[in-house]
N, C-alpha and C positions, 0 to 999 in steps of 0.2 A: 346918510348911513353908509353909502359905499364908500364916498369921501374917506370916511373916518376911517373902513376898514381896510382901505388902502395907506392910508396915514400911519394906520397903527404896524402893517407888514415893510413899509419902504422905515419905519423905525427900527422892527428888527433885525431888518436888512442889514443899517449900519450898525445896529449893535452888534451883530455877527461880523461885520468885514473887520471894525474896532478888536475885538473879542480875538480877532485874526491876526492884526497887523500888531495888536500887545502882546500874543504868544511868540510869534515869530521872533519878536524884539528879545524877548526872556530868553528864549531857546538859543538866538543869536551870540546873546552876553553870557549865555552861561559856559565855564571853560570844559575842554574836553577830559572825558575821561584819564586818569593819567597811565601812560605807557608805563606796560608790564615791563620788567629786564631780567636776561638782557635781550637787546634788542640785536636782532640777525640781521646781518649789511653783508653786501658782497665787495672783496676785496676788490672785484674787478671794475665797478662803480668807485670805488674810490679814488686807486691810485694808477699811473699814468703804464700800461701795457707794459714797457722796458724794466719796468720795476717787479713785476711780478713772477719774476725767475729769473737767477743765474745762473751761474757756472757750478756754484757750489750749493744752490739753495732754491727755496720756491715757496710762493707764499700760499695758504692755503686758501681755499675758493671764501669759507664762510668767515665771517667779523664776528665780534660781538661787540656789544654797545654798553657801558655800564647807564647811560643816558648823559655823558659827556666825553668819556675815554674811549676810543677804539681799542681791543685785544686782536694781535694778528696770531697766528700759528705758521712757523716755521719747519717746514725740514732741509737740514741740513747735512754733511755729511757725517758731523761729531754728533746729530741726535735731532731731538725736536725740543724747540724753542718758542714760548710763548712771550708775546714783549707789548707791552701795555704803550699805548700813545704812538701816534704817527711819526713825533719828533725822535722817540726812542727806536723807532722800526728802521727810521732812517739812516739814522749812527749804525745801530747794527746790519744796514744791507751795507755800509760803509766799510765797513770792519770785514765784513762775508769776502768781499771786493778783495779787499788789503790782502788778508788771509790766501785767497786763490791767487795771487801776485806774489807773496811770498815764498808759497810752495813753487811757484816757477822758477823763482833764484836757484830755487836747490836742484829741479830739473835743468837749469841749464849750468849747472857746478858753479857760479858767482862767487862764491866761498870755497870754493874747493875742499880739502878736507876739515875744514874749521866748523863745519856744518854737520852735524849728526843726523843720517839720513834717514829715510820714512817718508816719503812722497813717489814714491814709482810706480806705485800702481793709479790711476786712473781715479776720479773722485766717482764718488759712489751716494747718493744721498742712503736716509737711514731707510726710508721703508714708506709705506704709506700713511696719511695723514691720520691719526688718531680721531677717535668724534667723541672723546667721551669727555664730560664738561669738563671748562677750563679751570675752573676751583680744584679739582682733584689732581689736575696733571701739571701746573704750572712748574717749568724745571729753570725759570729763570735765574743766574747764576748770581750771586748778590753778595760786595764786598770781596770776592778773593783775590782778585786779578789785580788790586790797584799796587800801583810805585809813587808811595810818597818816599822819598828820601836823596838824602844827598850826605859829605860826612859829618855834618853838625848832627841834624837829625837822627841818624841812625846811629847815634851812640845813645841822644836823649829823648827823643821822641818818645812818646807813650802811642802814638798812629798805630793799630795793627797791621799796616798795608806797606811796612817800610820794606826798604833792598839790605841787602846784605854790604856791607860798607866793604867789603873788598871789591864787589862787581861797581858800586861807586866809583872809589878811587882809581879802577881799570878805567873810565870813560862810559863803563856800560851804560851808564842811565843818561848821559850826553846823547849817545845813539841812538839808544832808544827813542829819543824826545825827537831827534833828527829824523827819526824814519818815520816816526808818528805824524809827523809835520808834510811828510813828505807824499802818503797815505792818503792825509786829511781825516785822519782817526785819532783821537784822543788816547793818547799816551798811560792815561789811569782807569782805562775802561777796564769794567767789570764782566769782560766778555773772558772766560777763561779760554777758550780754545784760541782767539787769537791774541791774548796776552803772551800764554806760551809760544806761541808763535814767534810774535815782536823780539822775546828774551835768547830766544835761540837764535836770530839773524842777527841781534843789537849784540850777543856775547862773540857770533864767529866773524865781525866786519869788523869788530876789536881786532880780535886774534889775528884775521886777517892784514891788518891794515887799510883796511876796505872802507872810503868814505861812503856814507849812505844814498846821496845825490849819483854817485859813482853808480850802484848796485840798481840804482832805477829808474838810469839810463838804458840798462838791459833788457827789462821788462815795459817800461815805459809807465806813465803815472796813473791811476785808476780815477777812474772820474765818480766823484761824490754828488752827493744829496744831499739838501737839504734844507726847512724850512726857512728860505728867503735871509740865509748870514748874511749880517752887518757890514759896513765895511769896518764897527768898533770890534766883531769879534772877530775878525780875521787878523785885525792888529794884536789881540789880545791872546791868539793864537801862536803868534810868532814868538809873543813875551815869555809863554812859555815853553815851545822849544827850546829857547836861550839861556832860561831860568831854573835853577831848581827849585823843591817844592818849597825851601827855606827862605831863599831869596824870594821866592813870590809869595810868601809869608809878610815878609818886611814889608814888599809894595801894597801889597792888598792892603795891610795894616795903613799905613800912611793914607792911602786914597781914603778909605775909613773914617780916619783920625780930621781929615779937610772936608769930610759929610755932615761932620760935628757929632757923629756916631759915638754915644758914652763906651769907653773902655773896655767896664763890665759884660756890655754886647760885643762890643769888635772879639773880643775874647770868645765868647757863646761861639759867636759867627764861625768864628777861623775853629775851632775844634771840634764845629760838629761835621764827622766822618762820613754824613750822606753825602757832603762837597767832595766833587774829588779838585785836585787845584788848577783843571782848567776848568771845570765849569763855574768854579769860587771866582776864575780869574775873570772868566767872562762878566759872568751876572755882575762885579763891582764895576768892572769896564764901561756898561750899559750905562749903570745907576750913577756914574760920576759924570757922565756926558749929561746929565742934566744939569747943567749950572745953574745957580742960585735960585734951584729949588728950591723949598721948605720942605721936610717934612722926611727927607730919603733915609732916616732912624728908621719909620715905622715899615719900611718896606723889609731895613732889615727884621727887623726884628718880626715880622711877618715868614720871612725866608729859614730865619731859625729853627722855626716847627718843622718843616722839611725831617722825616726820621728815614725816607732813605733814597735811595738816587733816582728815581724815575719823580716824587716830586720835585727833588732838588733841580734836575733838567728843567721842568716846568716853569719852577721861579725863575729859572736864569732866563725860557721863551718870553714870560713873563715878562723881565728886566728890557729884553730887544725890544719888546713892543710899545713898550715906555718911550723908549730912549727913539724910537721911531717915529712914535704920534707927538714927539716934543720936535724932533725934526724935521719933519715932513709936513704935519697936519698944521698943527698950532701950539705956541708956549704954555708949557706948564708953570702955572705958580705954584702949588701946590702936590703931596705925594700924603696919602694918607693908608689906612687900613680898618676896613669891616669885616666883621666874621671872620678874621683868617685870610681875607683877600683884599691884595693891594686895593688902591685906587685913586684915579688923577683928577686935578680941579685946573682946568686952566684960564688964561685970563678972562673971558666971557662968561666965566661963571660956570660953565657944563662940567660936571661932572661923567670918567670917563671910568667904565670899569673893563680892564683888558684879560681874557680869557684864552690862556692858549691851551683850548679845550678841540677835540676833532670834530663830533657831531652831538649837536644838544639837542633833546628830545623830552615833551612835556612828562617828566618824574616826579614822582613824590618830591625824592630830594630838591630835585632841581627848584619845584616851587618853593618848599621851606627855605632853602637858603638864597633866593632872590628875595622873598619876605623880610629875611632877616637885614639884608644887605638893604633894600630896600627903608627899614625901621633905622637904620645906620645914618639913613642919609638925610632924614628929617631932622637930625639935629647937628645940621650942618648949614649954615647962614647962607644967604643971597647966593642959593642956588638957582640958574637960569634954564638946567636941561637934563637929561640922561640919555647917553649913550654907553651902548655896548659892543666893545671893538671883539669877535671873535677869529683867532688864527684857522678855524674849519668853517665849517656849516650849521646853519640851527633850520631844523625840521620845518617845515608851514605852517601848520596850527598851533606849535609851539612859538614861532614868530608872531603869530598874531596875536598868543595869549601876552608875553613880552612888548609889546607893540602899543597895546588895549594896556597898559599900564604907565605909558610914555615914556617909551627909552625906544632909542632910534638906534637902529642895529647896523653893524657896519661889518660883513661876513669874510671869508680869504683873505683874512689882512697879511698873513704871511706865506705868500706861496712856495708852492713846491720850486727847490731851482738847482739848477747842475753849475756845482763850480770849477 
């Protein structure tokens, strides 16, 4: 009888440690709650000390997260500025740069009186950091600033963003492309305070006779940022300094027309205005460095939904990331698209999905459209793997949930880098 009564308790024993080691497993597998947004990050966690204030500007201490995008908050001296994604943050602390380099030409007379003056007082930021949420305050400038033109175009163009065909045929937008180059800022950015800027030193180095290499000899060249450029976009960089937006119309088209890219798209492509025509030039740049590819249609045509320039930039990090995991990592045979986002098949069969996203965080969203992306990929043959190439960070528990679905993650693929 005692036997038994011992029998019967070293049973319940294991039923309980069992009872134990099966909840734990459950509790284990089950995913985490999904993160609220947005999600609060510190700027100063994220990006490198040097970066978090200039001459003209300063970043503000708090982030926000949508659960893949970073939003920073700037001030600056023309106002406050909120700029979505790290790659956009960096073009504009590039531009911030240019900007306080060019008001120094005029401080030290460069131009002499060719230059309409406004820079003698001392820079001044606007005031202090605003906190009220970013949905209500966002003053990001969109569309005004860009120079598509040259003299074909600005006679027939339908572009809103053309020049004035006399400051054309003056050389102005020569100059302008030249100083842009010379900056390492983007000639059609959409940044209006330093756009007007660029048009005021590009009209009086006309006037002047003043080569722009000449004028920044003076102040000397401002060192940029940025995430890990190519040696294909730097070549692609120069195409357009030398190019106008017409001519790099032709070439774009051409590279295009050798991707086997239908007509009717190359069309779509080249007129949707979120492109401006260096970032149009880059991202084909990227996508034609992959030789005999298959498939680099559906990236365009992936890239066309783009409605306005902060995704557009994307596609084109997008495109370098491509054109990087085809030369660095391993050959792509294939270039396909799920849900709206590219994705690579290379010869081993893995499947690659590349993300130039800053920090990803377990979200509603983010689960839905990995599901989807996911349902995408089942019906695609003799697939051997899944990997996830991310240009930021992905959270812990969000890597595991990620992880616990078999895709092998491959995090900073595009680092921060000073050119």
């Amino acid at each position: 009888m005692h036997q038994r009564k011992n029998l019967f308790i070293s049973c319940q024993f294991i039923t309980f440690i069992i009872l134990l080691i099966w909840c734990g497993s459950a509790l284990a597998a089950a995913p985490p709650p999904f993160q609220t947004t947005p999600v609060n990050l510190k700027s100063a966690d994220l990006l490198p000390a040097n970066l978090l204030k200039g001459d003209n500007y300063r970043i503000a201490a708090n982030v926000q997260n949508d659960g893949i995008i970073n939003t920073y908050q700037l001030d600056t001296a023309d106002g406050f500025i909120f700029v979505e994604s790290t790659a956009e943050l960096l073009a504009r602390i590039n531009e911030l740069n240019a900007l306080a380099k060019m008001n120094e030409m005029e401080r030290l007379g460069i131009f002499k009186d060719s230059l309409v003056a406004g820079v003698k007082a001392p820079v001044k930021l606007a005031g202090n950091l605003v906190t009220a949420p970013i949905e209500s305050t966002k003053n990001i400038v969109k569309g005004t600033g860009s120079f598509i033109s040259n003299l074909g175009s600005s006679i027939f163009s339908g572009d809103p963003k053309q020049d004035n065909i006399l400051k054309v045929a003056l050389g102005y937008d020569v100059a302008k492309r030249k100083f842009a180059f010379e900056f390492l800022i983007n000639p059609y950015s959409d940044y209006e305070p330093v756009i007007i800027r660029l048009g005021q030193i590009s009209g009086a180095a006309v006037a002047g006779g003043i080569l722009p290499r000449t004028a920044m000899m003076a102040v000397g060249g401002p060192v940029g940022y940025t995430l890990g450029i190519s040696a294909i976009a730097k070549g692609m960089k120069a195409l357009v300094r030398d190019n106008s937006p017409t001519q790099l119309r032709a070439i774009n088209k051409k590279k295009l027309i050798g991707m086997n890219v239908a007509p009717e798209m190359i069309k779509v492509f080249l007129d949707n205005y979120s492109y401006d025509p260096e970032t149009r030039t880059i991202l084909i740049g990227e996508l034609e460095s992959l030789k005999e590819v298959k498939g680099r249609s559906f990236f365009i045509a992936a890239a066309t939904l783009a409605d306005e320039e902060t995704s557009a930039r994307l596609f084109q990090v997008t495109a370098q990331m491509m054109a990087d995991y085809h030369r660095l990592v391993a050959p792509v045979v294939h270039v396909g698209a799920i849900s709206g986002r590219p994705i690579l098949k290379n010869r081993e069969g893995i499947i690659v999905l590349p993300l130039p996203v800053d920090y990803i965080f377990w979200t509603a969203n983010v689960a839905s459209k990995l599901q989807l992306i996911e349902n995408g990929i089942t019906h695609i043959k003799d697939v051997k793997g899944k990997e996830l190439w991310v240009s930021g960070k992905v959270e812990q528990l969000t890597g595991e949930q990620i992880s616990n679905r078999g895709w092998k993650i491959i995090q900073n693929v595009i680092p921060l880098v000073t050119q």
